[in-house]
C-alpha positions in Angstrom: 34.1 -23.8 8.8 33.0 -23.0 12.1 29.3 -25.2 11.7 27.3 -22.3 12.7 23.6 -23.3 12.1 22.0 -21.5 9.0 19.3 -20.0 10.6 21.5 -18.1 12.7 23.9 -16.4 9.7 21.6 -13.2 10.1 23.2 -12.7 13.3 26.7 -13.5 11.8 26.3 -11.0 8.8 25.1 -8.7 11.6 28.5 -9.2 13.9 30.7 -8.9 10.5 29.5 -6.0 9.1 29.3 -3.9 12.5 33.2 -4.7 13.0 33.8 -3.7 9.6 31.8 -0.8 10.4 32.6 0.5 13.7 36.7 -0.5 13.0 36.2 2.3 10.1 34.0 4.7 12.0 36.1 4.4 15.3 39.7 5.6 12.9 37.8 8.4 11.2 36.1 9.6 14.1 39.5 9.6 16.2 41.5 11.3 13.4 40.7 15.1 14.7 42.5 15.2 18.0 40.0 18.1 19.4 40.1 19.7 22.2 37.0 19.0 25.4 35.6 22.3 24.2 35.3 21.4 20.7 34.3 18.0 21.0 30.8 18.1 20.1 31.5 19.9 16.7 34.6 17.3 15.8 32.5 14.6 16.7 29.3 15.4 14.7 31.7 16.5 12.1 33.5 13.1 12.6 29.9 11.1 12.4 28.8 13.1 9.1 31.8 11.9 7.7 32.0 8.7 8.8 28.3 7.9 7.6 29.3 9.3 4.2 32.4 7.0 4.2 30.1 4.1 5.4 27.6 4.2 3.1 29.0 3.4 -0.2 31.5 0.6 1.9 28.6 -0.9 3.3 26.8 -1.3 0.3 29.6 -2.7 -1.6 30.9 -5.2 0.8 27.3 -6.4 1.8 27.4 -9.0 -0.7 30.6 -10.2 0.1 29.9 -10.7 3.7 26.6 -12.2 3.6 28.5 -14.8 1.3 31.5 -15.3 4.0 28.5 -15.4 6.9 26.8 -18.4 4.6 30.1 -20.2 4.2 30.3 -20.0 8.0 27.2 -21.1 8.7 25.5 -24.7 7.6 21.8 -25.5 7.1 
């Protein structure tokens, strides 16, 4: 693959799994189209949600990427 050294597929995991992340995060949290003087509400409503959403996707697809971010890497 791309002959990333092994000792730096922490980093890789960490770049993966924060797209995956935010890329989910960033849909939910733009799906209420608030208004300014709502915006705080929507967007702690947005972040609750979000999180709750995460969670369970995080911790399913954690394997998974850790094993894409090793095939990337090398020793």
């Amino acid at each position: 693959m791309l002959g990333i050294p092994r000792r730096h597929s922490h980093f890789v995991f960490g770049v993966i799994q924060s797209g995956l992340t935010s890329l989910i995060a960033a849909g939910i949290a733009s799906f209420p189209a608030a208004g300014t003087l709502l915006f705080v509400q929507h967007w702690l409503a947005s972040w609750l949600i979000a999180w709750l959403a995460m969670l369970p996707i995080v911790l399913l697809a954690a394997p998974a990427i850790r094993s894409f971010s090793l095939r990337l890497t090398r020793e």
